[in-house]
N, C-alpha and C positions, 0 to 999 in steps of 0.2 A: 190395541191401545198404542198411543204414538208416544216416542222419545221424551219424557218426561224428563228438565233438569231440575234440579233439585239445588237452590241458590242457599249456602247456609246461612244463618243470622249472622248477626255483628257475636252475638254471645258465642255461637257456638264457633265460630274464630280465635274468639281471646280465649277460650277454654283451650283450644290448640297451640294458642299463644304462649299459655299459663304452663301446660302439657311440657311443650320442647323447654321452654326454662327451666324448668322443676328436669326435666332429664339431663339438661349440661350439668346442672348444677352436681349433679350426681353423679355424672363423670370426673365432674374437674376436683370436687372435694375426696374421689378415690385416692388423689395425686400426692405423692407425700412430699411433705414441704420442701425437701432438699431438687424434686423434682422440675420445681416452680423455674429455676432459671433456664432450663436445657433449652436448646434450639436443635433440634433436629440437621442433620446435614440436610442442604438441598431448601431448605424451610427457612424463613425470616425472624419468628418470631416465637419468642419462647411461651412454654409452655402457662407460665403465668399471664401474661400478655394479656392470652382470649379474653378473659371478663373483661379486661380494658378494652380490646379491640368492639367485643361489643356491644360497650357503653355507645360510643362513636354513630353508628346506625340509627342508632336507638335516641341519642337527640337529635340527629341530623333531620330523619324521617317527620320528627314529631314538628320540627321545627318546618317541615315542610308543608306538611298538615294545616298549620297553622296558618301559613302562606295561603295555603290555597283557599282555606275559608274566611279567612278575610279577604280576600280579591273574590270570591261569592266563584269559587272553580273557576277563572278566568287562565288565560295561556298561562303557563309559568316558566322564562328558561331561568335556571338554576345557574348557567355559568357564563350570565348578559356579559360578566365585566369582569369574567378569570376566577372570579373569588370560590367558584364553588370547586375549580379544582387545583385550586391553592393550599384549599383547608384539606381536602381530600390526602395530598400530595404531606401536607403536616404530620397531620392526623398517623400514616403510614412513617414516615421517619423518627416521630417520637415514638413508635410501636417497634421500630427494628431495634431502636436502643431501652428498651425497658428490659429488666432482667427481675424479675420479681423476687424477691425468699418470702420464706415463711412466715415472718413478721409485717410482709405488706400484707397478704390472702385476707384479713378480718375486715380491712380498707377497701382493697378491690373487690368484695366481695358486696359488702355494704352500699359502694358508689355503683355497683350494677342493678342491686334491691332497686337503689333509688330510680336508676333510669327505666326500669324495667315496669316498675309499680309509676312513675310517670305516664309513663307510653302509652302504659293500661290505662289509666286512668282517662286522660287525655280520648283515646278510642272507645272508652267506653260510655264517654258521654255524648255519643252520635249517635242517635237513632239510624235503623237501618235503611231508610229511602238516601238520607247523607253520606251511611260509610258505604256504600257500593255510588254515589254521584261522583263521575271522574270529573277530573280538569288536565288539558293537554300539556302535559310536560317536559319541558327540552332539559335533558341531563349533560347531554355532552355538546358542544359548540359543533354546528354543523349538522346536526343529527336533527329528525325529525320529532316531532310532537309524540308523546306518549300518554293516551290516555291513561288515566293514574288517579286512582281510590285509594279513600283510606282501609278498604276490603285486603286491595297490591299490598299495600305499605306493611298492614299487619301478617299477611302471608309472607312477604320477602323476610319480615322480621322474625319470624316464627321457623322460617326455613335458615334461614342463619344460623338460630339456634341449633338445629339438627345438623348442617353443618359442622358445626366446630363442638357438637358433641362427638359426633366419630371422631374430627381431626383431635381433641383432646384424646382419646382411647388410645387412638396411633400413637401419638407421643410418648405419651403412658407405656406402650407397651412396648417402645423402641429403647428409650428410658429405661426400663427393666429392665430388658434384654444386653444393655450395655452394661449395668449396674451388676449384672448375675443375681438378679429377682429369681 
């Protein structure tokens, strides 16, 4: 029998979607509140940050999406006229200066629900011939065409998650380790 791939659904993606959220989530609420503003040496952004940082993805993507299905998957560069890595460039300087406490985490916490339960939503009303249809995408000025699904979009976003679940543990446990946890 020959090399069978096995292409997953749209569902069985946002299930992996749903999966890494529900596991940062469960890193980053380990984190005690007084922990929220630490910045690690070497690291930008404090430990509170992450759910803001990524809020960021999570509408940028969605926002992309969006793009692409209304232009029916036609080219897309992202950064024709600066602005996509203007916001980018924002987006990262308001994140070096956030320091969270305690009393934001129910806010941050809340505004990542929303973007999070958006994204899904959003992906989850594509049939799956749609979320695997790419359209060629130019992220960076100069750079070549990327074909790019909304399959990419929810895998990058789903690996993010995991991501900044370990980088949230690290913190956490550098954090402790400086506190005498």
């Amino acid at each position: 029998m020959g090399d069978v791939s096995i292409t997953p659904t749209c569902a069985a993606v946002l299930a992996a979607f749903d999966e890494a959220y529900a596991a940062f989530l469960l890193a980053f609420r380990a984190a005690p509140d007084d922990a929220l503003p630490y910045v690690p040496e070497g690291d930008e952004y404090a430990l509170g940050a992450l759910p803001i940082h990524l809020q960021d993805p999570l509408h940028n993507y969605i926002a992309q999406l969006d793009r692409m299905l209304a232009t029916d998957f036609a080219s897309l560069d992202l950064n024709a006229n600066g602005a996509h890595d203007a916001t980018l460039k924002q987006q990262h300087l308001r994140l070096v200066a956030e320091r969270p406490t305690g009393t934001d985490r129910p806010r941050i916490l809340a505004e990542l629900e929303a973007a999070h339960q958006q994204a899904r939503h959003r992906l989850d009303a594509l049939d799956d011939t749609t979320f695997r249809r790419t359209a060629p995408v130019i992220y960076t000025e100069g750079a070549e065409p990327y074909p790019t699904s909304a399959a990419d979009i929810a895998g990058w976003l789903t690996d993010h998650y995991r991501e900044h679940e370990v980088q949230t543990q690290a913190i956490l446990a550098d954090w402790q380790a400086r506190e005498g946890w």
